[in-house]
N, C-alpha and C positions, 0 to 999 in steps of 0.2 A: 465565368470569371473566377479564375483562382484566389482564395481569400488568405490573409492571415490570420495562425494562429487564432490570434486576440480576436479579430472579426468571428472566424468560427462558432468561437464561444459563444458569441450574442445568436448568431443566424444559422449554425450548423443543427442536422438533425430534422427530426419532424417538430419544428417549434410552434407554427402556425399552426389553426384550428382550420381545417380546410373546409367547414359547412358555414361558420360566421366569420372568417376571416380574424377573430382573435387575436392578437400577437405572440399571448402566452398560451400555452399549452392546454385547454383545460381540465383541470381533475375529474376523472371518469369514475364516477365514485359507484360504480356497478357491479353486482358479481358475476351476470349473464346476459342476453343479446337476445332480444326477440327476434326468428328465424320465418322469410317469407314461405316457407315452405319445406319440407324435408331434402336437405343436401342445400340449400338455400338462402345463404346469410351476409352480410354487408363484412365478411373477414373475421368477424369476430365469434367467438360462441361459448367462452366461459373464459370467466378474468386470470385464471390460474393458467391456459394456456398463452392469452394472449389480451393485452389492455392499453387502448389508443394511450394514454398516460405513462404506461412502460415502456411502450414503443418509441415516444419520444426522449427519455433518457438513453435506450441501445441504442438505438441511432444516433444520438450525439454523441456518446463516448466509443461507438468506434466509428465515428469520423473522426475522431482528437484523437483517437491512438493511429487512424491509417490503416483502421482495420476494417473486414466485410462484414462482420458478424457481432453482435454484444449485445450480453444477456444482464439482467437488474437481476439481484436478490436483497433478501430481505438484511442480510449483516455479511461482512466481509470472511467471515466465518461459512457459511451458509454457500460461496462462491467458490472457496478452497473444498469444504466437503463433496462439493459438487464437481468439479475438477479430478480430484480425487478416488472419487465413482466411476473414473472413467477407468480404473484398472482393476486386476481382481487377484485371483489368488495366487498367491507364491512370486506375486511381484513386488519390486523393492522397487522406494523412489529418493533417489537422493535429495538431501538439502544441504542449504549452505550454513555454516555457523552464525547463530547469533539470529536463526528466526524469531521472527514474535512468537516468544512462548504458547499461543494458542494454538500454532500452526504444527507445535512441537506436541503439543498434547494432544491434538486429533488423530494424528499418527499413533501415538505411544500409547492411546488409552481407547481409542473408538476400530482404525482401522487394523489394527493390531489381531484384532481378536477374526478378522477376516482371511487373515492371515498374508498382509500386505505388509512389508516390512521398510523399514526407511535405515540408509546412512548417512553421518552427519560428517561432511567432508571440508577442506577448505578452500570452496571453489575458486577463490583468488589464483591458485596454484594450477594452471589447467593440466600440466602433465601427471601431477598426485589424483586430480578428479579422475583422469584417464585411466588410470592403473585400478581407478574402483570400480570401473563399469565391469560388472561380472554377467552374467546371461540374464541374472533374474533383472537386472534393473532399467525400466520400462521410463524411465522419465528423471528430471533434474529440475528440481523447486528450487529457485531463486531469491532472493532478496538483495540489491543493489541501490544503494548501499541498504546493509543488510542492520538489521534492530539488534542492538542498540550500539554496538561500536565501529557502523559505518564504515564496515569493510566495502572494497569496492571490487567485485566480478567484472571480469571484460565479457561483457554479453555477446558481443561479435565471436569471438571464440569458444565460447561453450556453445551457442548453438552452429555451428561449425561440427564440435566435435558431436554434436547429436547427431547431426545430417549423419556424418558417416558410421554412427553407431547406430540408426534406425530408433532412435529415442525420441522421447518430447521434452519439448524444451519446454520451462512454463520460469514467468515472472511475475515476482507480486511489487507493481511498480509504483504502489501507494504515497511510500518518503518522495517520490520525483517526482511523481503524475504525468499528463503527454506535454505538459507544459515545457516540462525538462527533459523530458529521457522517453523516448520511442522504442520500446524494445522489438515491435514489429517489425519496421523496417532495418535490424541488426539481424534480423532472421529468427526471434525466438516464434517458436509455434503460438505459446498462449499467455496473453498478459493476462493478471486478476489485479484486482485495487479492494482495498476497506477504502467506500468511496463514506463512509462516515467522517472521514479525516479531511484533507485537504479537499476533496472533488466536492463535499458536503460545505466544509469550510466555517460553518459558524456551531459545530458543538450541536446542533439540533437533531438530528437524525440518526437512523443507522441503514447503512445500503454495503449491498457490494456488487460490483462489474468484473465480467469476464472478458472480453475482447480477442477475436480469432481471423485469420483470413480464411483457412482450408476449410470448404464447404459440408466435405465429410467429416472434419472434427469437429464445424459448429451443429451439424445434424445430430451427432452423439448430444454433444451437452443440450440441443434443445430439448432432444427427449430425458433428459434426469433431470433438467429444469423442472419441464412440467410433472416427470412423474414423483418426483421428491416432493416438490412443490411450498419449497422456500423462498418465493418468487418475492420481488420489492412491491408494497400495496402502492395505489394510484396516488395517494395524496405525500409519501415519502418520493414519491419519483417526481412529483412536481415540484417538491423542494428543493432536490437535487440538481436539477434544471438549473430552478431559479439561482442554486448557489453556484453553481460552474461559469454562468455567465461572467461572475470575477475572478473567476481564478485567476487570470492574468495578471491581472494588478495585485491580487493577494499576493500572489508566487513571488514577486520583482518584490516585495515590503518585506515576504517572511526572508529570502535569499541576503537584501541587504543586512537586514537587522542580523542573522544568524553570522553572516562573517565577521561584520563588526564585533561580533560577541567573543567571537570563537581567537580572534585579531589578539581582544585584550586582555581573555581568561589564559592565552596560551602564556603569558606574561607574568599571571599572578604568582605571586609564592607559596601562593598554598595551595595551589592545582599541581600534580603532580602529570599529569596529562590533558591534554584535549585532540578528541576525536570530531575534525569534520573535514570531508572530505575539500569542501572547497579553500583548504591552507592551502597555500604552496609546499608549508613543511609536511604536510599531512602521505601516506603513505600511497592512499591511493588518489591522489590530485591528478598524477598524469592520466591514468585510465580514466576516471572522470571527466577531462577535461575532454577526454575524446570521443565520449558517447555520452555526454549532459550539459545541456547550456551551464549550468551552476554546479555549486552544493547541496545547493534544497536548505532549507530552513528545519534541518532537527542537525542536535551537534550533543553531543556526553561529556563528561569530564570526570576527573578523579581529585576527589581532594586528599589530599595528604594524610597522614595515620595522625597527624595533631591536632585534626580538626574532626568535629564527631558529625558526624549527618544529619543525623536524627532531629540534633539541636537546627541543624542548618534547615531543614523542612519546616521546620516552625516559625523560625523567622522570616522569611519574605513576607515582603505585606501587598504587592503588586501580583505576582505570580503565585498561581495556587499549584499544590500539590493533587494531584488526579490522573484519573486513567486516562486514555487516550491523547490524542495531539491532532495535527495540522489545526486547528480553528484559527479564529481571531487573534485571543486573548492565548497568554505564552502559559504553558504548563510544565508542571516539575513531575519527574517519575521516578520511581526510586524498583531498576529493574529487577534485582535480585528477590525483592519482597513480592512484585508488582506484575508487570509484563511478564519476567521469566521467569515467576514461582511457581510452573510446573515442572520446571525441567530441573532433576534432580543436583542439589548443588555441587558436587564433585564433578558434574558436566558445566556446569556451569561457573566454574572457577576457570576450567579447563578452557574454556571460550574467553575467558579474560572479566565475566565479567562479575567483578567484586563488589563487596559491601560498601566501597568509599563510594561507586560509581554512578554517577546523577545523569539521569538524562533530562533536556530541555529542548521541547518543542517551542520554536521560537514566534512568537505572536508578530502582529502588527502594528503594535503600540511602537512609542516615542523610544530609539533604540538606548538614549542616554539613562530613560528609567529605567531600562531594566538592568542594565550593569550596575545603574545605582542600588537598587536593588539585593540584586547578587552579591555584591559588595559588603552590601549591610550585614547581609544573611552570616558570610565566610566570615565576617570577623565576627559576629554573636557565637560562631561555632566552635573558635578557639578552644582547643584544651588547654 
């Protein structure tokens, strides 16, 4: 029987305990497998290759993506590195503007030195992307909408233009999750997630997810999975689990509250901007609307040169200022300091994004306190 989405959540994957019948998954809190004999074992034989507990997190997130293959790591970091391994020297991998600064610094400061090079292009523009694919460049990293000013890629199109450039396509589809945005069935080769964010959804954990259909690319990353061996432990992948089973309902709370937000900040007078794709006025709405149920619940703003920030970060008494997003509870970020303090600031003006610029992961709290909130902050921040 074909299930929805929302059903998935609860019953896709390996979620049942097949020896007790369990309902949840149980934590295998093991490092090794006693073997009947040499060459002789119940599948398992050391927890770094392979752990009943891990198994059922890849298995459920590539059922929710629509994929054959998906691998757990230990941080969303950890998923990109590994992704990343999969090419080698004298190859360049494009990305999109506006990645999460860390994804910017594995490149510039780790892979760099391998002699793997990356350009930062505006993949929104597919015919300017086209004109960069030079011979060395092996792959095109995504973000849709992309951190933090929610640009939006036509994913059907770039991976189009991979196909007929023999490249991989890869997306880090964490701001959407399969909730919203399937990049698999648009044709990208490899989705990744920071399933710490949203797929995690309550701030507790740190995970990341690869998700693949093609058999011989999921055989490459199984083997740098294990041999890297950043793998997600047993008792982080049962939380994981247990948090995906609401995503559904998280997603529809964070989507509402985010546009309502985004509705009455685009109104303020001391917001000089709001970036979220799900405006109508917003630049990429129509691309969004065509390969994402929503906007997804993260949106940025700028506040005006009269207002100081700094002061504005102090003031919220609901909303805290901190790393990360998708959970519960709404978080404030302040990129330039934050997220994309690796990336050099003359690149980073370059991308748009400035010192006024706030980004707001939007919670699932009551959506009238948090404007009230916001509200309070913007006017304590007057100059």
């Amino acid at each position: 029987m074909k299930s929805t989405f929302d059903t998935l959540l609860i019953h896709g994957g390996m979620t049942t305990d097949p020896h007790t019948g369990a309902v949840n998954r149980p934590i295998y809190q093991t490092s090794t497998y006693a073997q009947n004999a040499l060459g002789e074992h119940l599948g398992y034989e050391y927890s770094r290759t392979k752990n009943p507990t891990r198994d059922g997190i890849e298995s459920l997130i590539a059922e929710c993506e629509g994929g054959k293959f998906g691998f757990a790591f230990a941080s969303g970091m950890a998923a990109i590195g590994c992704v990343l391994s999969l090419f080698k020297s004298g190859d360049c991998i494009i990305i999109s503007q506006n990645v999460y600064g860390g994804t910017f610094r594995i490149l510039d400061k780790v892979f760099s030195n391998f002699n793997i090079s990356y350009k930062i292009v505006d993949t929104t523009n597919i015919s300017a992307l086209e004109s960069e694919i030079t011979k060395e460049v092996k792959a095109i990293l995504i973000e849709s909408p992309a951190n933090p000013l929610l640009n939006v890629t036509p994913l059907a199109q770039v991976s189009e233009l991979c196909k007929k450039k023999g490249i991989i396509s890869i997306v880090d589809n964490t701001f959407m999750t399969p909730y919203l945005q399937k990049p698999l069935a648009l044709g990208i080769d490899i989705v990744l997630h920071s399933a710490t964010k949203y797929l995690g959804g309550h701030s507790d954990l740190i995970a990341g997810l690869v998700v693949v259909n093609d058999s011989a690319l999921a055989e490459r990353i199984g083997f740098l999975q294990n041999s890297i061996g950043g793998i997600l432990a047993p008792f982080d992948s049962f939380l994981l689990i247990r948090g995906m089973k609401t995503l559904g309902l998280r997603m529809q709370r964070h989507c509402e509250n985010a546009l309502f937000l985004a509705e009455h900040l685009s109104q303020h007078q001391a917001i000089k901007r709001v970036y979220y794709p799900g405006l109508a006025s917003d630049l990429g709405y129509k691309i969004q609307s065509t390969q994402a149920r929503a906007g997804g619940g993260m949106l940025s703003f700028e506040l005006k040169d009269n207002y100081d920030y700094r002061i504005f970060f102090k003031s919220t008494s609901i909303i805290a200022l901190a790393e990360s997003l998708g959970g519960v509870e709404s978080l404030l970020c302040h990129p330039a300091s934050m997220t994309h303090a690796s990336i050099p600031k003359n690149i980073r003006q370059s991308m748009g994004i400035t010192d006024n610029l706030i980004r707001l992961s939007v919670g699932i709290e009551y959506a009238q306190d948090l404007l009230d909130d916001i509200n309070q902050a913007i006017k304590s921040s007057k100059i």
